[in-house]
C-alpha positions, 0 to 999 in steps of 0.5 A: 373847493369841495369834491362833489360826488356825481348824483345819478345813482341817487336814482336807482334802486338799492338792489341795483346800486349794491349790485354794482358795487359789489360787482355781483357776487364778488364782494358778497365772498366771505373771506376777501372780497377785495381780493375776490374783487380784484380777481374779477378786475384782472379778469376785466383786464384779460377779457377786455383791457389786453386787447384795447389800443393803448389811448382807449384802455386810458379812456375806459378807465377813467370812465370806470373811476368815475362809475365807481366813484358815483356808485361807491360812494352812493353804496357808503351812504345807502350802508351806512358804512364808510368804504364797506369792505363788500364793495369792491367795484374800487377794485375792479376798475382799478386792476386794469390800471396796472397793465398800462403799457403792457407792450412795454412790460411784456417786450422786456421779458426774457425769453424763458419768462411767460407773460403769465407771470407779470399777471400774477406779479401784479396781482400780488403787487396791487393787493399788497398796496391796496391793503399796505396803502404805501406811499402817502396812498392812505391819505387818500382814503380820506377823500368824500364819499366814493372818491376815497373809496376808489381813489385810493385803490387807483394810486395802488394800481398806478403804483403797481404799474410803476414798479412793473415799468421799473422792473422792465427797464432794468430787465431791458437795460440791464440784462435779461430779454 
């Protein structure tokens, strides 16, 4: 069984394809465009994600791993380039990823520690995975098209978020709030 990639964006122009998986003008930065588009992510995840009910900050995202997978994938071929370090959709849509559970995370913070400092913590904490790709997380690069260009970034956020849930319960069990 072969993973299909979707073929709508096969329907639009190049400019706007690229567009998309760029973010804009995030993955046109000249040094780290992934990180860049990681910053664009995290703002998603203030602006938008903090704010959703838990059940629909689950939906949103797999509706943003799919986008990004269709568009991804469709920017790898019009480029020419296998998972091109401009597009940095991938990074964008997993970032919210990172956070869920928030309540959990923010409720286990000692009261001298600003939720600020888990944001900032799991920003640090996804680019590192994304770009060491730890636990069997580079394999997944290996999935066609835009599949291995988002999934792969999907696990490092899912891996980011698991760590954080850790270091709330050991704060919840084992001193701190």
């Amino acid at each position: 069984m072969s993973i299909r990639q979707p073929l709508w964006p096969r329907f639009l122009p190049t400019p706007v394809v690229l567009a998309l998986a760029r973010v804009g003008p995030f993955g046109r930065a000249r040094k780290a465009p992934g990180t860049w588009g990681s910053v664009a992510g995290l703002g998603l995840q203030l602006l938008v994600f903090h704010y959703l009910h838990p059940l629909a900050a689950v939906v949103l995202c797999l509706l943003g791993i799919w986008f990004s997978v269709a568009v991804c994938g469709e920017a790898e071929f019009r480029l020419g380039k296998r998972d091109p370090g401009d597009v940095v959709l991938d990074e964008f849509v997993a970032m919210p990823l990172c956070f869920l559970g928030w309540p959990l995370i923010a409720g286990s913070l000692p009261a001298w520690a600003a939720p600020w400092g888990v944001y900032v913590a799991a920003f640090a904490l996804f680019r590192l995975f994304d770009i060491a790709k730890p636990f069997g997380i580079k394999k997944l690069q290996d999935l066609p098209g835009g599949w291995g260009v988002t999934i792969d970034d999907t696990a490092a956020a899912l891996a980011t978020c698991g760590v954080l849930h850790a270091a709330a319960f050991a704060l919840r069990h084992f001193g701190g709030a």
